[in-house]
N, C-alpha and C positions, 0 to 999 in steps of 0.2 A: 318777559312780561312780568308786571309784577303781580304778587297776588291780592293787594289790593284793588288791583283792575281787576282779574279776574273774579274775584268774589261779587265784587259789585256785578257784574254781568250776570252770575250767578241767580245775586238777591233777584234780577229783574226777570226772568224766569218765573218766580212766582211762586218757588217750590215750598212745600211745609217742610218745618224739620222732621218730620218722618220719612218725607220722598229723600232728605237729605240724607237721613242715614241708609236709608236704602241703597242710592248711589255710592254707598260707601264701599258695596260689596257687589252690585250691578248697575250695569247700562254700558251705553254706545251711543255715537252719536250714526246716523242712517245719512247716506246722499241719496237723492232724487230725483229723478228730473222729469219735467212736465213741458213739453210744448216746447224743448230746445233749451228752457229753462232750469240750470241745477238751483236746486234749495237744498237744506239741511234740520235733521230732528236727533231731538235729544229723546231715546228709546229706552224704557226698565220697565219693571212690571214693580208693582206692591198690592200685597196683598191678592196674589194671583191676579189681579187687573191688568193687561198694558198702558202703557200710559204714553203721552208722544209730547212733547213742546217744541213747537217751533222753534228754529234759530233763526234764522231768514238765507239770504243769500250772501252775507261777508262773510268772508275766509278767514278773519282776521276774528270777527266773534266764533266763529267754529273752532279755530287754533286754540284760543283762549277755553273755551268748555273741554276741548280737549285736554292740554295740558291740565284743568283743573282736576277732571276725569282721572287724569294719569296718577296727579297727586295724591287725592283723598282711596284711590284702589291700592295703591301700591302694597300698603300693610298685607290687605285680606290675598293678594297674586302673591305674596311673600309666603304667608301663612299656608296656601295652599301649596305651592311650594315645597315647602319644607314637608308638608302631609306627604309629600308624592313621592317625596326623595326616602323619607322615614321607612314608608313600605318598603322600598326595594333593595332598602339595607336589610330590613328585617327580613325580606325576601331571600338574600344573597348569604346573608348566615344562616338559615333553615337549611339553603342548598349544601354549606358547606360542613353545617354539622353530620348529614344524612351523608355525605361523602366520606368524612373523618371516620363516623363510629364503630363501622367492620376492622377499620387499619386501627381504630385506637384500642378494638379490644382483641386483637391479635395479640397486640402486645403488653396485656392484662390493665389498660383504662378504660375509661370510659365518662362519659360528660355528665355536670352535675348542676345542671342550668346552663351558664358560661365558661364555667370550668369543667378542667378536667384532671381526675381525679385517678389516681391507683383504685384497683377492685380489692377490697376487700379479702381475706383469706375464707369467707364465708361465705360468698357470691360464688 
């Protein structure tokens, strides 16, 4: 799909540039069905409000707010990402300095931030 179709499908939405940027970092598109009938919405909050826009029922415009969805999140699912991953490095080296430091100062070191350092004749 290209994303001049998609945009335009976008435009017609009706969104302001701030529900835009919003969706930059949330939403979803919802399925529903009524009466036998599936429909589709496009779901985020701004401004703690929710908020809902119709898609109707083509697959083919839902695929499209989808992929677009996909496109403009992708940085902030990166970013978060990377947050989650950060932690549990920083996690995983707390674990492993608090396991080194008994054996490092057996053998007279000991850590000095990242490093590890000789003790001292004074220590």
């Amino acid at each position: 799909m290209s994303i001049l179709k998609r945009e335009s499908i976008i435009t017609r939405l009706g969104l302001t540039a701030e529900e835009l940027a919003v969706l930059k970092a949330q939403g979803f598109v919802s399925c529903e069905s009524r009466r036998g009938q599936v429909f589709f919405k496009l779901r985020f909050r701004n401004n703690g409000k929710q908020r809902v826009c119709y898609l109707g029922k083509d697959p083919a415009v839902v695929e499209q707010v989808q992929e677009w969805l996909a496109d403009v999140q992708a940085v902030r699912k990166t970013e978060i990402e990377v947050g989650r991953l950060a932690r549990e490095a920083g996690q995983k080296l707390r674990n492993c300095k608090e396991e080194l430091s008994p054996l490092l100062a057996e053998a007279g070191y000991r850590f000095h931030g990242l490093s590890i350092r000789q003790r001292s004749p004074v220590e």
